[in-house]
C-alpha positions in Angstrom: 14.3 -31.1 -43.6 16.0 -30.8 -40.5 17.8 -27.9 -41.0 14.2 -26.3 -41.6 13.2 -27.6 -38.4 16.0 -26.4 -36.5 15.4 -22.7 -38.1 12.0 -22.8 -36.8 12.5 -24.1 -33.8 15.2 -21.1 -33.2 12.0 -18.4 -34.6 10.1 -19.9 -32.1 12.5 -19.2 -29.3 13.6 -15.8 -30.4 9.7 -14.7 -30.4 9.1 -16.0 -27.1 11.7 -14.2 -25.7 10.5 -11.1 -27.2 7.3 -11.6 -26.2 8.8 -12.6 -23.0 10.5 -8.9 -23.5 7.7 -7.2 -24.3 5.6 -7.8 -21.4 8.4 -6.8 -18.5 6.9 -3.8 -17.0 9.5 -0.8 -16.6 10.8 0.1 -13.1 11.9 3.8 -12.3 13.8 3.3 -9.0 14.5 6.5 -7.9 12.3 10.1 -8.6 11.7 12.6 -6.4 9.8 15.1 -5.7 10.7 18.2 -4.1 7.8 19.1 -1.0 7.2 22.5 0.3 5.2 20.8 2.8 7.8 19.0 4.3 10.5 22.0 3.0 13.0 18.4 1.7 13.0 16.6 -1.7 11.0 12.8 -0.9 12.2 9.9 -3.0 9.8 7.5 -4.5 9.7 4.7 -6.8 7.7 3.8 -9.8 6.4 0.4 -11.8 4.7 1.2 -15.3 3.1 -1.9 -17.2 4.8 -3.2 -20.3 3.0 -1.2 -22.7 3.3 2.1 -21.0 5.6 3.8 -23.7 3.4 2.2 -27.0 0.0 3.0 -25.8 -1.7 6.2 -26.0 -3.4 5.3 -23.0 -4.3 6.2 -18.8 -3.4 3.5 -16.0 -5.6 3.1 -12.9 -2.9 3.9 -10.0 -1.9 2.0 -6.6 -0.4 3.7 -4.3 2.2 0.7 -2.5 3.5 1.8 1.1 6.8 0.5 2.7 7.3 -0.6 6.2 9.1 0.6 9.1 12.3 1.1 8.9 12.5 0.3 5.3 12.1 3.5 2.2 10.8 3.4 -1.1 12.7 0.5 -2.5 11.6 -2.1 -0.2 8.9 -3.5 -1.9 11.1 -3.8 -4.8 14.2 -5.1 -3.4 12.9 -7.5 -1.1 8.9 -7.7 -2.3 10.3 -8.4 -6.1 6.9 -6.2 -7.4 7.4 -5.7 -10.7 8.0 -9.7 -11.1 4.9 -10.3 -9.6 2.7 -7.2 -11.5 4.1 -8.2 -14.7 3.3 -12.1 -14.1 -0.5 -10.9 -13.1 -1.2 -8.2 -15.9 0.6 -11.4 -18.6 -1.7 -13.6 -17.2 -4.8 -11.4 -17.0 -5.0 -11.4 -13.2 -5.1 -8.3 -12.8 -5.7 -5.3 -15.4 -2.4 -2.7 -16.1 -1.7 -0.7 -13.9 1.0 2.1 -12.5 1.8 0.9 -9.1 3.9 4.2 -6.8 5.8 3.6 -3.7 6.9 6.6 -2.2 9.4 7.0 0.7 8.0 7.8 4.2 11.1 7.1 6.1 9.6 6.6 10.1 6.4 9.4 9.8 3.5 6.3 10.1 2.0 8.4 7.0 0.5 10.8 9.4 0.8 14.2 10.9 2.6 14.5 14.0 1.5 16.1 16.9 3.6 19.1 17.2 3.4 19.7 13.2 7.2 19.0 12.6 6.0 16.3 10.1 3.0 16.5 8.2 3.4 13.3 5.6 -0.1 12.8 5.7 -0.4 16.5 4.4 2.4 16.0 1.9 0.5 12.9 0.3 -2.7 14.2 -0.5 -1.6 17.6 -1.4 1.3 17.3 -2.8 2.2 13.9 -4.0 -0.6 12.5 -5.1 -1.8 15.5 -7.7 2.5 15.4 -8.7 2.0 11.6 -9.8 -1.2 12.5 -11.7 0.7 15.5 -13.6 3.8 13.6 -14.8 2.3 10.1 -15.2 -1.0 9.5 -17.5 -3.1 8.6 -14.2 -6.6 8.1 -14.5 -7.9 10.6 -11.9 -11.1 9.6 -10.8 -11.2 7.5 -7.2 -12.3 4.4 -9.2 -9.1 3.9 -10.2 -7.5 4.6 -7.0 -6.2 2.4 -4.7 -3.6 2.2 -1.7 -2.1 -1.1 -0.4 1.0 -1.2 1.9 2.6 -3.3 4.7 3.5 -3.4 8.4 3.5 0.4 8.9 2.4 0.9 5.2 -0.3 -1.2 5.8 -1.2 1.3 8.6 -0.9 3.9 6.3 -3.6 2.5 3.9 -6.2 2.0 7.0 -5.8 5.8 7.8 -5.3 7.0 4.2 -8.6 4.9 3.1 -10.5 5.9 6.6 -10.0 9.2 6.5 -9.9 10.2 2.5 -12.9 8.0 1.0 -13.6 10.0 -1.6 -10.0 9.4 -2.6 -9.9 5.6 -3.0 -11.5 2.6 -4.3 -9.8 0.1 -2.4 -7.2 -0.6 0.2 -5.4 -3.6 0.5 -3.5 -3.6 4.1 -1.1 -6.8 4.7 -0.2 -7.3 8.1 -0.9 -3.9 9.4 -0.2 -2.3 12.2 -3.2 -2.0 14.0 -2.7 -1.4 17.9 -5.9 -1.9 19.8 -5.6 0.6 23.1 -4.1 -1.8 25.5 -1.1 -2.4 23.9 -0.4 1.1 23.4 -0.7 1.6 27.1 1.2 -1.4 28.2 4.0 -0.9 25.6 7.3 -0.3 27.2 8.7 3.1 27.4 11.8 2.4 25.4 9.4 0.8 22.1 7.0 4.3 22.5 10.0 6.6 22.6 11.5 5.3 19.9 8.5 4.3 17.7 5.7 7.0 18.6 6.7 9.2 20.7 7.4 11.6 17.9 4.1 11.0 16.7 1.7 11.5 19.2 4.0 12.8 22.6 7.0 12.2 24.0 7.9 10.9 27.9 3.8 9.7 27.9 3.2 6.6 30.1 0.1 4.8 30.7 -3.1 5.6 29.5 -1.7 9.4 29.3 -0.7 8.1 25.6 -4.3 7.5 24.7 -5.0 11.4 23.8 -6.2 13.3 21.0 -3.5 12.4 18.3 -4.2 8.9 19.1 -7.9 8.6 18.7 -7.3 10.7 16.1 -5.1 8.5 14.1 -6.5 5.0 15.9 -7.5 2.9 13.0 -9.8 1.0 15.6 -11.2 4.8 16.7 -11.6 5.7 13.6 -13.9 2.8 12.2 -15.7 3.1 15.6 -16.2 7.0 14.1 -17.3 7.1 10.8 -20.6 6.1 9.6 -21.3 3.0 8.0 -21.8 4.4 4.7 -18.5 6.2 4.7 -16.8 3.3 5.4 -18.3 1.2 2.5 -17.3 3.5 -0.3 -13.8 1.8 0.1 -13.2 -2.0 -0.9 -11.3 -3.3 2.1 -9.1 -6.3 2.3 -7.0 -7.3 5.3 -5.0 -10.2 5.3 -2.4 -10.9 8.4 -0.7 -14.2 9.6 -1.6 -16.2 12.1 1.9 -16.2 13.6 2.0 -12.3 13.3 2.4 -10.1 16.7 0.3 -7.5 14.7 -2.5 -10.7 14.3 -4.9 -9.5 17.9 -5.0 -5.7 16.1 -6.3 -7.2 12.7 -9.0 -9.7 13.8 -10.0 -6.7 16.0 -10.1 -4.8 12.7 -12.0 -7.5 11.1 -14.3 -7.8 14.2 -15.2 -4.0 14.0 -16.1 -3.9 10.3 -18.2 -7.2 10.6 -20.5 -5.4 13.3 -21.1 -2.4 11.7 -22.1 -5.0 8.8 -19.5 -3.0 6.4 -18.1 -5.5 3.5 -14.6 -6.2 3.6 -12.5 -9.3 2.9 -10.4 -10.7 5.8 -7.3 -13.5 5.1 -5.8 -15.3 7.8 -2.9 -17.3 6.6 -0.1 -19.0 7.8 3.2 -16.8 8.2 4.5 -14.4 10.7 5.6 -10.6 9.8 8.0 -10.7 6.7 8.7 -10.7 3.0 7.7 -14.5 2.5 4.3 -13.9 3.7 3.6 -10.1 1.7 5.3 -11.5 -1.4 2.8 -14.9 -1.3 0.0 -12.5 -0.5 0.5 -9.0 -3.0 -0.8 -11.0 -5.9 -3.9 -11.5 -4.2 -4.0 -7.9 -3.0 -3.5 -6.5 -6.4 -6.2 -8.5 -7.6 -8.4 -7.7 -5.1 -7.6 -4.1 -6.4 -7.8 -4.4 -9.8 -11.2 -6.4 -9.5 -12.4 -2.4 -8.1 -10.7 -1.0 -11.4 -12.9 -3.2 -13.9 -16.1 -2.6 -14.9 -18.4 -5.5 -13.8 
């Protein structure tokens, strides 16, 4: 009798480990594609839920941007996203889903000024339709979606503001929203180094606030567009309270609420790093994969 017990207490162990198994999510860590828009090859990095090679099947698709200074790795390195996707689609959190992070080195996910970069240009001409050709992508904005953080978070705002009719729902973590007087007052050495490239270099003062600013100002921008462009896109924002980036985002949040367009605003405790967007990308995704479902 015991030896029976013992057997089946080993069965039960060896198929919870393979169910265990069977629900890790694969993780491509380095594709590329090669961009005649930016004339170099741009590195990017993939999640695919569990059942990705048994089901005959599409995936809704999130489009995950890194930070500054960091590449297409980060949020898997340091962020640890395919522990946390595979936890939430196990759990039923959030629905499967093929989550892309592609590499956007120090380019903010815009255009520059002078043209020499065009990543914005890249991403909706060029990357976007090569994910949907080699991955089985649903296609249709419902199933669409862009979250990032710091700069990446950035990139979502602009991405979601200016292509609606792209996304269902943007999930920004402690983005980098800049409200005009910081940009003005930043010192010379931070804007040469950080945007000067992107919208003019050797600008001082309010000589900074030109076109390629308001034109890529996530605060000009929502001050822009009309309220029904706005609310085609779920929005959530969520930024700690010990974040430098914190006066941009309750700006943000501020903006939205008076021209009455819905959106979900988190304030939590945590500054600007991986402990805060790890504790926060399940509720992102979730927030996200609530726009995938069918209510």
């Amino acid at each position: 009798m015991k030896m029976i017990h013992k057997w089946l207490l080993l069965g039960l162990m060896l198929c919870a480990t393979a169910t265990f198994a069977q629900q890790q999510g694969k993780v491509i860590e380095e594709e590329t594609v090669k961009s005649n828009v930016l004339k170099r090859n741009v590195k990017f990095t993939v999640y695919l839920p569990a059942d990705y090679e048994t089901a005959n099947r599409t995936y809704p698709v999130v489009y995950l941007l890194h930070g500054y200074t960091d590449n297409n790795t980060g949020w898997l390195q340091f962020g640890e996203i395919n522990r946390y996707a595979d936890k939430a689609i196990a759990d039923g959190t959030i629905p499967p889903m093929i989550i892309v992070m592609p590499n956007a080195d120090s380019s903010w996910y815009i255009n520059s000024y002078d043209g020499k970069e065009k990543y914005e240009d890249f991403f909706v001409k060029e990357f976007m339709p090569h994910i949907e050709k080699i991955y089985r992508v649903k296609t249709d904005k419902k199933y669409r979606a862009v979250a990032g953080l710091s700069m990446g978070g950035y990139g979502t705002l602009i991405y979601a503001i200016k292509y609606p009719q792209l996304f269902s729902a943007a999930a920004a973590l402690s983005a980098a929203v800049f409200p005009d007087d910081q940009m003005v007052g930043m010192p010379d050495d931070n804007w040469e180094t950080v945007f000067g490239q992107l919208y003019g270099r050797g600008l001082k003062g309010k000589d900074r606030l030109n076109k390629a600013w308001q034109a890529n100002s996530v605060l000009d921008l929502v001050q822009n567009k009309t309220v029904e462009q706005l609310s085609t896109v779920r929005y959530w924002i969520d930024c700690g309270d010990d974040d430098f980036l914190t006066k941009g985002n309750c700006l943000l949040h501020i903006a939205l609420a008076e021209k009455k367009v819905p959106h979900e605003f988190r304030m939590r405790d945590g500054a600007h790093n991986w402990t805060y967007w790890r504790t926060g990308i399940t509720n992102a995704l979730q927030f996200i994969g609530d726009s995938f479902r069918q209510k």
